[in-house]
C-alpha positions in Angstrom: 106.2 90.1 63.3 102.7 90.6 64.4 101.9 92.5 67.2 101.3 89.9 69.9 104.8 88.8 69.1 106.2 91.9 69.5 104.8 92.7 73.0 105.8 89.0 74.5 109.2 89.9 73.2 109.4 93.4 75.0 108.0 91.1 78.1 110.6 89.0 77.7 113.9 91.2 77.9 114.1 93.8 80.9 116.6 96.0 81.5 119.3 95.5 84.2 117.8 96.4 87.9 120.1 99.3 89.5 119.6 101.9 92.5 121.7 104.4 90.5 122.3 106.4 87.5 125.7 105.2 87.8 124.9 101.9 88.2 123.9 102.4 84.2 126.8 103.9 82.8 128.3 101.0 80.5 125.0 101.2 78.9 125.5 104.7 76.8 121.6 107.0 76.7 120.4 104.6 79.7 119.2 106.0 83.3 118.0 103.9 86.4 114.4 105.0 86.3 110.9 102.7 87.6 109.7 100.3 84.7 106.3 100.9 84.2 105.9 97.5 83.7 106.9 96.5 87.2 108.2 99.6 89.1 111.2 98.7 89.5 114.4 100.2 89.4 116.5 99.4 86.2 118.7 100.7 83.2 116.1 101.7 80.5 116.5 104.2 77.4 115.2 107.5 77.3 111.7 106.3 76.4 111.6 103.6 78.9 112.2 100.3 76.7 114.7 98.2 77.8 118.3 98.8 75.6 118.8 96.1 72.7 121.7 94.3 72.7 123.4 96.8 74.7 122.2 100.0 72.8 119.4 103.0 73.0 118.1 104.7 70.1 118.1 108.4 69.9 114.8 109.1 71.2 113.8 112.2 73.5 114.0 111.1 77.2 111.3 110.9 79.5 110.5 111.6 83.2 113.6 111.3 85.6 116.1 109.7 82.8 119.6 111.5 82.8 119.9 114.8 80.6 122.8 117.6 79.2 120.0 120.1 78.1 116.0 120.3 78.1 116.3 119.9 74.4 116.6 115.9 75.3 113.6 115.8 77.3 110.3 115.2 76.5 107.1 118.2 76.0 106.7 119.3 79.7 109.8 118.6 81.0 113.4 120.5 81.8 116.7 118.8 82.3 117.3 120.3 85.6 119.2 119.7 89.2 116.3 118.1 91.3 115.3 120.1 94.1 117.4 117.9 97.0 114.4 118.8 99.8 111.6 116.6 98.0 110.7 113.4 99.7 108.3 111.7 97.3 107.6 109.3 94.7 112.0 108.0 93.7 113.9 110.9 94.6 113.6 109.0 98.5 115.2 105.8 97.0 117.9 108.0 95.4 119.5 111.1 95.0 121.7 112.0 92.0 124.4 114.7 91.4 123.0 114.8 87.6 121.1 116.1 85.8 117.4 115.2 85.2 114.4 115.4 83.0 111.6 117.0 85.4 108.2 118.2 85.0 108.3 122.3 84.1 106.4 123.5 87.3 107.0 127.0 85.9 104.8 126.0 83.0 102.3 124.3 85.3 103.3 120.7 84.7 103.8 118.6 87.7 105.0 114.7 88.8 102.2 112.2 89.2 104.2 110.1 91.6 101.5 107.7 91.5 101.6 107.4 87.3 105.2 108.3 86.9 104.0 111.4 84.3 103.6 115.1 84.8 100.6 116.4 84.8 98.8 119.5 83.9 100.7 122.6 81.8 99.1 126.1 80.3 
């Protein structure tokens, strides 16, 4: 397939919209995290495509998808509890009991709300 078919084909097939992790569990390695396509909410695989058929590949997750251990998450981030007194970027639209993949401020990475990445490190 060449390339341009490729990328109408990813434009093509979306993930389901949600407004919670939970909203995503039938869909196994899924969170509800912001396309970056569109921004919004929906069922996507740890790097942000859309699941095929029903399925994620094992892939290392990226900001705000659901985690066990940091060993899941991307370079600069933790799988952590989020810190329940932030009021930017999602965490307003919803607030999970799980755990999440968040930028390492200890390690001086930090969220971009306004590119959905972190930022910075040492």
């Amino acid at each position: 397939m060449t390339l341009f078919l490729l990328k109408i084909r990813q434009m093509s097939f979306k993930g389901r919209e949600c407004t919670a992790h939970e909203d995503c569990a039938a869909i196994e390695k899924s969170s509800c995290v912001r396309d970056p396509d569109d921004y919004k909410m929906r069922c996507l695989c740890g790097n942000d495509s859309p699941p095929n058929n029903g399925l994620c590949p094992d892939t290392l997750k990226g900001l705000r998808h659901k985690c066990n251990s940091s060993h899941e998450c991307e370079d600069g981030l933790i799988c952590t509890y989020e810190n329940t007194n932030r009021t930017i970027g999602v965490a307003k639209f919803m607030s999970s009991k799980a755990k999440l993949c968040l930028c390492d401020n200890e390690n001086g990475y930090f969220e971009d709300v306004h590119h959905d990445i972190c930022s910075g490190g040492k």
